[in-house]
Backbone bond lengths (Angstrom), bond angles and torsions (degrees), N, CA, C in turn:
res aa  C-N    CA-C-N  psi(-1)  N-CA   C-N-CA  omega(-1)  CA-C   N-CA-C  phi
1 X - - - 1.442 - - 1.541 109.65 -
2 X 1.196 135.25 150.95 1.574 160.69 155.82 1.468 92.00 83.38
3 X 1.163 143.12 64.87 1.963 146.13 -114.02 1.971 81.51 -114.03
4 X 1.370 99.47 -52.12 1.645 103.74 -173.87 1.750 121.11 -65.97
5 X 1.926 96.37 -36.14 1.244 92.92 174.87 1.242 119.04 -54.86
6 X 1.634 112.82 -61.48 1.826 141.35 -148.39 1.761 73.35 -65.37
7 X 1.360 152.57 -39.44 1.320 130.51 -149.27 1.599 98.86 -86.17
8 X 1.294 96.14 -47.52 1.638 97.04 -176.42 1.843 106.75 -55.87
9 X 1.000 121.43 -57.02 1.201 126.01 175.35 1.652 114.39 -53.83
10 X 1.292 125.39 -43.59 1.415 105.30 161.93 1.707 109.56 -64.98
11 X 1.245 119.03 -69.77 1.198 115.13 -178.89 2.244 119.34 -19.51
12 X 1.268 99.63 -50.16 1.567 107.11 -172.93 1.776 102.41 -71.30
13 X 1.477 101.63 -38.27 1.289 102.63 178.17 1.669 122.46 -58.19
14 X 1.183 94.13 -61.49 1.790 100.43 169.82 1.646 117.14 -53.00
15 X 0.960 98.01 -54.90 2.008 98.67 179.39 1.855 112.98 -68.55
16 X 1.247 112.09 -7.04 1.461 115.42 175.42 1.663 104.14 -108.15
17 X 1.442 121.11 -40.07 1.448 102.05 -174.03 1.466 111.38 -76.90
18 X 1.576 145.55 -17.89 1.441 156.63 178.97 2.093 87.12 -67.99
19 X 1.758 106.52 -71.09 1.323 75.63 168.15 1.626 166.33 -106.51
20 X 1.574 94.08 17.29 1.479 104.19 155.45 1.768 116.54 -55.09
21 X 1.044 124.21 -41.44 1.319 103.99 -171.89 1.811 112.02 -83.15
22 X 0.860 107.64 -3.99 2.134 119.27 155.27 1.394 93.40 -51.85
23 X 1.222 114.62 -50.17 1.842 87.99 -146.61 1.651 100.83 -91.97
24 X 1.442 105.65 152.62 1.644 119.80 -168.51 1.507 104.18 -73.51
25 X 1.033 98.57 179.15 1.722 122.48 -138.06 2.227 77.25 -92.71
26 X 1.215 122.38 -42.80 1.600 103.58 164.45 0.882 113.13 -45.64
27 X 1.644 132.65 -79.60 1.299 122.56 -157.59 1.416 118.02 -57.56
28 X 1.239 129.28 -37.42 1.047 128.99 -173.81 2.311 112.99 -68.52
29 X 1.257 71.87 -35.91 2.074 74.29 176.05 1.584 120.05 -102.54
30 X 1.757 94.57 -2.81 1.979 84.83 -173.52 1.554 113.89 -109.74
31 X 1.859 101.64 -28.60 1.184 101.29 -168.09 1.795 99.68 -82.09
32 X 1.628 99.98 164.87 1.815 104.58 -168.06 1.642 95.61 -126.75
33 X 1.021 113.94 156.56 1.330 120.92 150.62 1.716 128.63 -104.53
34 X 1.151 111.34 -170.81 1.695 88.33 -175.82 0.763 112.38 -78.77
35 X 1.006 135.93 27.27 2.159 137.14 -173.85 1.529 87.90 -98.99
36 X 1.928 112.00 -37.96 1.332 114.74 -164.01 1.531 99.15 83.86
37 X 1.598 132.94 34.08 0.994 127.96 162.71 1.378 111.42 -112.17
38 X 1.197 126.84 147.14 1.707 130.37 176.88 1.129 111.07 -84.55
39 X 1.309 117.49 157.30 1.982 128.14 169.60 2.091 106.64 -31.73
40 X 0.938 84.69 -67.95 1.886 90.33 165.89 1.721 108.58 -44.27
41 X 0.795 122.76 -34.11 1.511 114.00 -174.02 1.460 112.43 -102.74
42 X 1.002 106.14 -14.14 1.279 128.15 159.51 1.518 124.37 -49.29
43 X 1.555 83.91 -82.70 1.316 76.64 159.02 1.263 146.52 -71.95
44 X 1.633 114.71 -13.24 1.604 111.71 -172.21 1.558 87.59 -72.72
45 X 1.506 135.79 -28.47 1.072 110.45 178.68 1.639 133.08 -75.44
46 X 1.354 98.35 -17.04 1.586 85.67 166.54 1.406 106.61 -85.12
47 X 1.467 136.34 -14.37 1.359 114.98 161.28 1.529 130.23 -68.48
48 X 1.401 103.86 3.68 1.722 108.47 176.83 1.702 97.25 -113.49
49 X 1.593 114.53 -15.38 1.923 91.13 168.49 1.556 90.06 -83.68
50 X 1.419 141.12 -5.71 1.589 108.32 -178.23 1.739 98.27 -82.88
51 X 1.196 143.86 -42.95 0.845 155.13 -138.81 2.143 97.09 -89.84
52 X 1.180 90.38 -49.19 1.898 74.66 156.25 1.072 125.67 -112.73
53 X 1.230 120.22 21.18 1.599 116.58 165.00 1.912 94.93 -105.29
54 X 0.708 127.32 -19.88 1.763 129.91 148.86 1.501 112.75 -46.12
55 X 1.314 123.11 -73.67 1.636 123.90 152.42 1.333 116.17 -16.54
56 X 1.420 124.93 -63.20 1.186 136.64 -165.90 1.882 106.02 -71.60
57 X 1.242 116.36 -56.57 1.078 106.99 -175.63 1.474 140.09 -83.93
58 X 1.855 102.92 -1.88 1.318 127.52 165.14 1.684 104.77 -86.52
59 X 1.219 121.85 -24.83 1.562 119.08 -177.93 1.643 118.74 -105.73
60 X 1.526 98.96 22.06 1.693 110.84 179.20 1.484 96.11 -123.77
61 X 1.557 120.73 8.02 1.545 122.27 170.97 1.738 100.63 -97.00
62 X 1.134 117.22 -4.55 1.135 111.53 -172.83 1.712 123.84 -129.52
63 X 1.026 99.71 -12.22 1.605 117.29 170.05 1.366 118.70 -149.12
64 X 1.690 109.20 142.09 1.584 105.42 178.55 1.966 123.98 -85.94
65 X 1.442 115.23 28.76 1.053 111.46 -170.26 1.279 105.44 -174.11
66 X 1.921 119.47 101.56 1.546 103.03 -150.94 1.840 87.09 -113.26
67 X 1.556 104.65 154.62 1.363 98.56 170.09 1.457 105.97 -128.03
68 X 1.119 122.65 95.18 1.963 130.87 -145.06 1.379 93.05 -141.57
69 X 1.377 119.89 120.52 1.711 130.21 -174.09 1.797 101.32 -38.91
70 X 1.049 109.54 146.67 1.406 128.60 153.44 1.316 129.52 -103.46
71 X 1.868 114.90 94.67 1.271 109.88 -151.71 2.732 108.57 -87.83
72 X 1.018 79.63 -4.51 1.079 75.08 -172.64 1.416 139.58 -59.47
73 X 1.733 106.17 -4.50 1.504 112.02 142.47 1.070 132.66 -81.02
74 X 1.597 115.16 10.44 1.202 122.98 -172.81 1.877 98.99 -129.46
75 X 1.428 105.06 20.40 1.799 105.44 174.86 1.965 106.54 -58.32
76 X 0.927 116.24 -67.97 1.619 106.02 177.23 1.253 119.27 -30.48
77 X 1.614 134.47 -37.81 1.247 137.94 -157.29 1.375 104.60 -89.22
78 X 1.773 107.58 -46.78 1.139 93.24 161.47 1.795 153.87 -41.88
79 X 1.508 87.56 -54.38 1.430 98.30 167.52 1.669 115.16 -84.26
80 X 0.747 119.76 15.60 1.701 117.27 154.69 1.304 107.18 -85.61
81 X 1.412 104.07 -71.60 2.057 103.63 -168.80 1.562 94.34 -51.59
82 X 1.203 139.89 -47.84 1.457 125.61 -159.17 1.818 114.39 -76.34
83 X 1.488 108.48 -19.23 1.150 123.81 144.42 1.847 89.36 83.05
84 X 1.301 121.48 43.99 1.240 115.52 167.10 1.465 142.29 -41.81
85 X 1.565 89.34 -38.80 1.297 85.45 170.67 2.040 128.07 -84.09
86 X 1.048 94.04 4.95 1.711 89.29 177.56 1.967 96.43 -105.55
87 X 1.146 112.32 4.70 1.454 109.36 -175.73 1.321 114.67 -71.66
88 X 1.640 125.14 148.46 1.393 114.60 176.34 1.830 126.24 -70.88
89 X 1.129 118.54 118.16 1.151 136.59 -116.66 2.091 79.95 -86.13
90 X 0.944 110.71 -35.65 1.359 132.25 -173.90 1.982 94.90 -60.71
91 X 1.028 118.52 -67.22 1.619 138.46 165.80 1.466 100.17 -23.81
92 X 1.511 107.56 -84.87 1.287 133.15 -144.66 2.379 91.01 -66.93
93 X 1.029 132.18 -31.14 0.895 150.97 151.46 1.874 125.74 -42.15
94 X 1.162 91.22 -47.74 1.380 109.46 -172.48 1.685 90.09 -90.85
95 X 1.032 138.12 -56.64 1.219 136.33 -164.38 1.894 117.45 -71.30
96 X 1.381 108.11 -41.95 1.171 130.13 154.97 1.864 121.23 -37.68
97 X 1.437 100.69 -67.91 1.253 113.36 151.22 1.566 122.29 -23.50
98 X 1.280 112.03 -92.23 1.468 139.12 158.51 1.645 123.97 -14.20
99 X 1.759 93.74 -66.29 1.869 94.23 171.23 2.022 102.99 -62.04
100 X 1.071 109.50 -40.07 1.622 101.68 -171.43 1.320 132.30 -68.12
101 X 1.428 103.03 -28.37 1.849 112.66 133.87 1.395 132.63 -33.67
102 X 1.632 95.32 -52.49 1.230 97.59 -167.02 1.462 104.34 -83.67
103 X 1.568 119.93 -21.53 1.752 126.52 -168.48 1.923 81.56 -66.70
104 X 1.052 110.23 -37.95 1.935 102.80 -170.04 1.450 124.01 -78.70
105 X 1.224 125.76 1.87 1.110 160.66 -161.59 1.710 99.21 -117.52
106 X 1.255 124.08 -39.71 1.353 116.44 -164.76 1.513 86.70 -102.46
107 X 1.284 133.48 -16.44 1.341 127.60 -170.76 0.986 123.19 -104.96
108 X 1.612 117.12 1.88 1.411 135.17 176.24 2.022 89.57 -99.12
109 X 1.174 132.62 -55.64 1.410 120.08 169.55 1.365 119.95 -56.79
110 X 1.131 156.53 -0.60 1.397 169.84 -75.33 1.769 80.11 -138.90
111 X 0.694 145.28 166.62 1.774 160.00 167.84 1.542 105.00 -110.19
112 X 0.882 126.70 108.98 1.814 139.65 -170.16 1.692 81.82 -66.64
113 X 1.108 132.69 -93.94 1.544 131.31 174.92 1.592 100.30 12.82
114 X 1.380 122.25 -66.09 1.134 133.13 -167.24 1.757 110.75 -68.97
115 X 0.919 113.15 -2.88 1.957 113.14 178.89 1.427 110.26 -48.24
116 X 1.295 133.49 -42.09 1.620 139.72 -174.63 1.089 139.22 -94.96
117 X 1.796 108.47 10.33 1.178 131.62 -152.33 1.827 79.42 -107.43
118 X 1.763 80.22 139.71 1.564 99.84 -159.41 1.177 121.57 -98.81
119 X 1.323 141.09 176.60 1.422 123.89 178.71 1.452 101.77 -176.53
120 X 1.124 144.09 121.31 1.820 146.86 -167.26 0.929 132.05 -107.46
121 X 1.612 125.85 105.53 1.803 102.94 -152.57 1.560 105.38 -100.62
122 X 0.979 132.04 174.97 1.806 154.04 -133.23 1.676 79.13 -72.49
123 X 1.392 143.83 3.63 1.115 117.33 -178.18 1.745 105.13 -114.90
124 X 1.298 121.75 -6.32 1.416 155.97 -112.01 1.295 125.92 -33.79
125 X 1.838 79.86 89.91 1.589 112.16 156.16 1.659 119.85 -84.42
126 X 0.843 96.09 138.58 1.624 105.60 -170.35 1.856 96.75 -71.76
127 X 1.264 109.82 150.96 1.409 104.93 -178.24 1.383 102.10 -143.03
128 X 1.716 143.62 165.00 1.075 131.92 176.40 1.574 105.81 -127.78
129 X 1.045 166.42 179.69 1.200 158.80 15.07 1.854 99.37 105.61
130 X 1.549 103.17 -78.55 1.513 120.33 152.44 1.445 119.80 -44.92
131 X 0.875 110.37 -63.11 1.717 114.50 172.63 1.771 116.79 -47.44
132 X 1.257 116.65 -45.83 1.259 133.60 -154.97 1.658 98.84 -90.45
133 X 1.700 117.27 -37.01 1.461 114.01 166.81 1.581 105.26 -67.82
134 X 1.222 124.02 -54.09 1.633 109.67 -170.91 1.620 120.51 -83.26
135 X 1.540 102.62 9.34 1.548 95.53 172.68 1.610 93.41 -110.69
136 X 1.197 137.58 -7.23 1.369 137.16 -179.49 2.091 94.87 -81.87
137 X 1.379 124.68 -16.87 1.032 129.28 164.26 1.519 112.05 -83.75
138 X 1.058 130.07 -69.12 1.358 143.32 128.59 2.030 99.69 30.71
139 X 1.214 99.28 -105.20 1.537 114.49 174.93 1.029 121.58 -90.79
140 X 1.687 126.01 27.38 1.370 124.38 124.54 1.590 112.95 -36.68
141 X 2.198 88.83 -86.84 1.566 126.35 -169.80 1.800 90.76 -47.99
142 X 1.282 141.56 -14.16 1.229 132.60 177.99 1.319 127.82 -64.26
143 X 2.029 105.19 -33.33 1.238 127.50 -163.19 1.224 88.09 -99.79
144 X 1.466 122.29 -38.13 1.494 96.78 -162.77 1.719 115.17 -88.76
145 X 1.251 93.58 6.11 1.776 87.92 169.81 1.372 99.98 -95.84
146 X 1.362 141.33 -29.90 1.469 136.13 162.03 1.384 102.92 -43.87
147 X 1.134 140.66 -59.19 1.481 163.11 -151.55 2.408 84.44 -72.72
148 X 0.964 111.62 -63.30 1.279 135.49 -151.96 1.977 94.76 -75.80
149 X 1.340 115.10 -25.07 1.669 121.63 177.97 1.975 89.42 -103.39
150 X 1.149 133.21 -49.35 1.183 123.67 163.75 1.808 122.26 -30.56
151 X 1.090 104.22 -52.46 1.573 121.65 165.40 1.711 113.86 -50.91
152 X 1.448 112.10 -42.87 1.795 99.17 -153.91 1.482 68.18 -108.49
């Protein structure tokens, strides 16, 4: 199931983690984007949307109506306490990598039954199962063109 997403998403994954670790230890900690977050924070944050959009799509196989925090007014806080940017940059890369395999892997077992099963985030927009795989693609490819103007 989601056959086009999970490809694109491995595909972006593999051709971005070989070259994130090219680029030097400046670009990756000095340059900002307008969030004012660096490549490092960057990424720890897309390793915290895989990590609850993982939540989300393992707990919409099992109930039709999830009520599971919505941390994304709380994205800054995250990546402070987790302290991305002093993390080993090599790690945080490798692991990133790794969960997004595995997010494609959980989304290829996904239960089609389960496509409409609902879930409302802190603003409450209704979201589906469907919705939540192609916007977890969505603001991947989002970061990594931030990530990709950070570079030039």
């Amino acid at each position: 199931m989601f056959e086009d997403v999970r490809k694109e998403i491995e595909s972006k994954v593999e051709a971005w983690s070989s070259r994130l670790l090219e680029l030097s230890n400046e670009v990756i900690t000095e340059r900002r984007n307008n969030q004012n977050r660096t490549i490092r924070q960057i990424l720890g944050h897309l390793v915290d949307s895989a990590v609850n959009n993982h939540h989300r799509i393992v707990r919409f196989q099992y109930t039709e109506s999830l009520d599971f925090p919505d941390y994304r007014q709380d994205n800054d806080r995250w990546i402070a306490i987790q302290n991305y940017q002093s993390e080993d940059f090599e790690q945080l890369v490798s692991f990133w990598k790794s969960y997004n395999f595995h997010m494609v892997h959980i989304m290829g077992n996904s239960d089609r039954e389960c496509l409409n099963h609902t879930w409302h985030d802190f603003e409450g927009t209704r979201e589906t199962l469907q919705t939540i795989v192609e916007g977890y693609l969505w603001h991947l490819s989002l970061h990594l063109k931030e990530i990709q103007d950070l570079i030039e």
